[in-house]
C-alpha positions in Angstrom: 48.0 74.7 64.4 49.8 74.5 67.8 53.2 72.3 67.9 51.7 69.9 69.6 52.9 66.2 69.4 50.7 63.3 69.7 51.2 59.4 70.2 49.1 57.1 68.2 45.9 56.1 69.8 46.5 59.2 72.9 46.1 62.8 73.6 47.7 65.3 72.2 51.0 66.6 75.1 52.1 69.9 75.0 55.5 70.4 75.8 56.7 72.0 79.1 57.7 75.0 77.6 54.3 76.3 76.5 53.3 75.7 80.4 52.1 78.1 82.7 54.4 77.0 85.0 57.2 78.4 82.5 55.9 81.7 82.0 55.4 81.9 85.7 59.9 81.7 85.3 59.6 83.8 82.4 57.6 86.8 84.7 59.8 86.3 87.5 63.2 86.5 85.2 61.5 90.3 83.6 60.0 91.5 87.6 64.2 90.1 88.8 65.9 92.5 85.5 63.8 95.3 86.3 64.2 94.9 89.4 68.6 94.4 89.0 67.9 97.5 86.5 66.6 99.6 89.3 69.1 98.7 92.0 71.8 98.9 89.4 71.2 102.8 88.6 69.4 103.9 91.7 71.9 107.1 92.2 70.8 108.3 88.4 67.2 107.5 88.8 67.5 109.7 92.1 69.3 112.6 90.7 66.9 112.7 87.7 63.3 112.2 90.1 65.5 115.3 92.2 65.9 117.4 89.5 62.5 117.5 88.1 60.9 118.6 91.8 63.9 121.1 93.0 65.7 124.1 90.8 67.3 122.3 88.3 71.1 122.2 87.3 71.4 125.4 88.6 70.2 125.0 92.4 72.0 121.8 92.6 75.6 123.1 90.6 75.0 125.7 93.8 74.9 123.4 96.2 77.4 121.0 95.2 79.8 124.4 95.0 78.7 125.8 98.1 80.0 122.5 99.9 82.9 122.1 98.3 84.0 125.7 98.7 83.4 125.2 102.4 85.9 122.2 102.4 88.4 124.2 100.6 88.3 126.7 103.3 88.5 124.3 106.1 91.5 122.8 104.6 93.2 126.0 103.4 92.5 127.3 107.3 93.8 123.9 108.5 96.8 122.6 106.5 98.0 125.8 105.6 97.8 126.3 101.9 99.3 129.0 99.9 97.5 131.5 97.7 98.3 129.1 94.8 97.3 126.5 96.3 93.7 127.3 97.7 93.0 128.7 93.9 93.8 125.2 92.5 91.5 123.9 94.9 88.9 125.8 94.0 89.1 125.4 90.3 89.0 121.7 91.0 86.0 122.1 93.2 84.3 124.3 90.2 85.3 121.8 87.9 83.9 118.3 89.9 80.3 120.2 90.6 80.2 120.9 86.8 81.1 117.6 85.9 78.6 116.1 88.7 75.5 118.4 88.1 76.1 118.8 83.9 75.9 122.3 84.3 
């Protein structure tokens, strides 16, 4: 039996929160969280819908490697850098694509 409360003598009232007017809020409350959900985590969602259609870990750790080696260069040509130096900075680039592709 519903919850329903009733005056002597009257109809039976339903309370406003078993309106369709409230689960019209309720369905725009889900479609605005998926919806934050989506914005919020747009970069993951990307890199995983990428990953599925190009190389994998693999193509992408190349990439990411191949463009930060390039930097390295232009810097090392550019500010000067040592030996020491321009090895650091390409550990560190090695290190960053790991860390960004998870390979």
């Amino acid at each position: 039996m519903a919850a329903e409360t009733a005056e002597p003598g009257g109809p039976a009232r339903s309370s406003f929160l078993d309106s369709i007017w409230m689960r019209f809020i309720a369905l725009l409350i889900v479609v605005g969280g998926i919806a934050l959900f989506v914005y919020a985590n747009q970069d993951m969602l990307a890199q995983q819908l990428a990953g599925r259609s190009g190389g994998g870990a693999a193509s992408s750790y190349q990439q990411c490697l191949d463009e930060r080696m390039a930097a390295v260069e232009r810097l090392a040509r550019e500010a000067g850098y040592t030996v020491k130096q321009r090895e650091l900075a390409e550990i560190r680039a090695q290190e960053f694509c790991r860390n960004q592709t998870g390979a």
